[in-house]
N, C-alpha and C positions, 0 to 999 in steps of 0.2 A: 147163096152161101155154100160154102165147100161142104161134104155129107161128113165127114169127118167135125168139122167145128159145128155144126149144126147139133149134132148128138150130144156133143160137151156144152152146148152152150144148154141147150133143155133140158140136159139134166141139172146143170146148176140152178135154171129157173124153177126148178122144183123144191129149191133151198132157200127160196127170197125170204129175206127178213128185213122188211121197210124200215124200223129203228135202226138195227144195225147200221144197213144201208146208208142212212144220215149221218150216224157219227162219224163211220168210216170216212164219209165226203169231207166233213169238218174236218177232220184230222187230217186230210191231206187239201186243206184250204178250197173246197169246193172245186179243185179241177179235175173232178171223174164222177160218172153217176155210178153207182153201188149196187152188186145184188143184195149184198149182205152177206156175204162169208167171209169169216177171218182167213188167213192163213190155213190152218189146221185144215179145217171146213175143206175150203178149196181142193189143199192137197187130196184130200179124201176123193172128193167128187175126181181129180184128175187122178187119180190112181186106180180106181174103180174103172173110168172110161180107158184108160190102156188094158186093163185086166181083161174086158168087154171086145173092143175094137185093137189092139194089138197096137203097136208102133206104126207109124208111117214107111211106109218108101222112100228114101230119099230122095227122089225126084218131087213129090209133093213136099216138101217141107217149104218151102219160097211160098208158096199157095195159101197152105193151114197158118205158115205165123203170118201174113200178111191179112188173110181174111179176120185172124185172131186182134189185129191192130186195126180193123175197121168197125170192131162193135165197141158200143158206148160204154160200157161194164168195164172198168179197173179190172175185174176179177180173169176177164177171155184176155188180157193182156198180160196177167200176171201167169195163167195159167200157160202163155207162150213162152214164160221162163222154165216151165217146168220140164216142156217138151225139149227144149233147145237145151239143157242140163243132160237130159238122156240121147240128143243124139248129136252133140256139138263132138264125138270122138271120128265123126263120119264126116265134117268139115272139108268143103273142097277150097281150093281160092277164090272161087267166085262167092264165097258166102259172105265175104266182106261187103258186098252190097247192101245182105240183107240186113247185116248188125249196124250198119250206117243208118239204113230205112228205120229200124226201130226204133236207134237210140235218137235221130231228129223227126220222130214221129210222136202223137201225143210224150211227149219227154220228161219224167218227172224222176227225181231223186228213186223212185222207189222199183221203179225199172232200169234206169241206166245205170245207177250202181250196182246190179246184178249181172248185168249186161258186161260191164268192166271187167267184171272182176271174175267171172263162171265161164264168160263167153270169146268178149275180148280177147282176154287177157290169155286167155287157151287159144284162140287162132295166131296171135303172134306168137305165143312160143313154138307152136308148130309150121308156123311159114315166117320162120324168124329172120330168114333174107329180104322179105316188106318190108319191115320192122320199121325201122326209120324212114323211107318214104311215107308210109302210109302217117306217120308219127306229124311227120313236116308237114302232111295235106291237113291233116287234122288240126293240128296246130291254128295254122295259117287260114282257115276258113271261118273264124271268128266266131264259129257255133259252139257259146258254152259249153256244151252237154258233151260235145265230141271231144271237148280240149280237157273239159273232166275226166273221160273217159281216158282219156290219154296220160293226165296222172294219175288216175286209180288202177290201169293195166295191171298193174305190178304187186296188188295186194297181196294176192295169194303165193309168190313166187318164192317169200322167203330168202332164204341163205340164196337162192336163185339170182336174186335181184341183182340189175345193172342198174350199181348203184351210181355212176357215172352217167347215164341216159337220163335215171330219175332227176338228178341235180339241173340234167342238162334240160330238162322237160320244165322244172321249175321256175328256172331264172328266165325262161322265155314266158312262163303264164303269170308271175305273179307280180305281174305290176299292173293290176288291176285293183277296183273297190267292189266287185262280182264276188259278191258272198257266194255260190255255190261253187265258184274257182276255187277262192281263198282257204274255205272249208274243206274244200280234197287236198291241195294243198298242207293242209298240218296233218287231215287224215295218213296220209303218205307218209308223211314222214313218222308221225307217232309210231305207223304198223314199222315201219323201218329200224324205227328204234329199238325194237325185241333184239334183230339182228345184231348192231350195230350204235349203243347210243351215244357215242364217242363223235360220229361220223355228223350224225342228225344236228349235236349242237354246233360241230363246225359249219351245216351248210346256214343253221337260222343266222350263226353269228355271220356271213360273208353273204348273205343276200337282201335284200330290202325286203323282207318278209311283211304282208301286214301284221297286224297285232293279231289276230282271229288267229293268223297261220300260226303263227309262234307259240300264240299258246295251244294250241292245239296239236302240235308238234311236241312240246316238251310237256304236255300232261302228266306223264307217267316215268318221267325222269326225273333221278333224283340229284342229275348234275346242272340243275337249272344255272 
């Protein structure tokens, strides 16, 4: 194990709380074993260990999130989102590898949405001439999580949004019965809607939305 994840992983194990640890599992369907920290917790524990140990190199970072996505604990994975928030501004083009490794590696709602939307969704803007290649490969390789990720890129971009790319991301994902599809799907459009909700009800009315997407989409409109 890298000496860098090692440090952060003993010190969270000095935070185990076997109750928590079970609910947490429950609540994310038994797919991750738990130390037991929430959020909070966690953040703490990884704040303390940068305070301690400092930031990476960038040349380890490929090493730390990958050793980070080989231990069993939700928590050393979640904690690889924290690291990769602090230095996802040092992104090269090769790091598209590693955001691909994570998000089809243990892959669950509660990292690859983070992933989209922190990580993602920051290397396309910044090497925004991939953009659409990388979009089509995504697409095209029939890996929920990645085609997920490919409609949630654009959460955070606001007045940004290429609202033509999203539509165009849409009509090719959403002829599916893939509830985690479906689900980012209205996601997308709802956050869109702040923007724009004029736009949102043209795309549900001229696409074959499923019903999940639609409503999920017009939530918070009151031009239903």
């Amino acid at each position: 194990m890298n000496n860098y994840v090692e440090a952060l992983y003993v010190e969270a194990l000095k935070h185990r709380n076997s109750e928590e640890a079970v609910r947490l599992s429950k609540y994310m369907r038994n797919q991750f074993e738990y130390i037991g920290l929430r959020a909070p917790q966690m953040q703490e524990v990884f704040k303390q260990h940068v305070k301690t140990h400092g930031l990476l190199a960038k040349e380890d970072l490929h090493e730390v999130i990958t050793s980070l996505w080989e231990l069993e604990e939700r928590e050393m994975q979640i904690s690889g989102l924290y690291l990769l928030d602090l230095m996802k501004k040092q992104f090269t083009e090769d790091d598209l590898q590693l955001l691909e490794h994570i998000i089809t590696t243990k892959p669950w709602w509660d990292t690859v949405d983070h992933i989209a939307k922190k990580h993602f969704g920051y290397y396309l803007e910044k090497f925004s001439q991939h953009r659409q290649p990388i979009i089509d490969r995504w697409i095209a390789s029939d890996n929920i999580w990645l085609i997920r990720s490919c409609i949630l890129f654009q959460l955070g971009y606001k007045e940004k949004t290429d609202v033509a790319m999203l539509e165009d991301i849409i009509s090719r994902t959403c002829h599916t019965n893939e509830f985690f599809i479906n689900k980012a799907i209205g996601w997308a459009l709802r956050e869109y809607a702040k923007q724009n909700p004029e736009k949102v009800i043209e795309i549900t009315n001229s696409l074959p939305l499923s019903n999940l997407s639609r409503r999920e989409a017009l939530k918070h409109n009151g031009k239903k």
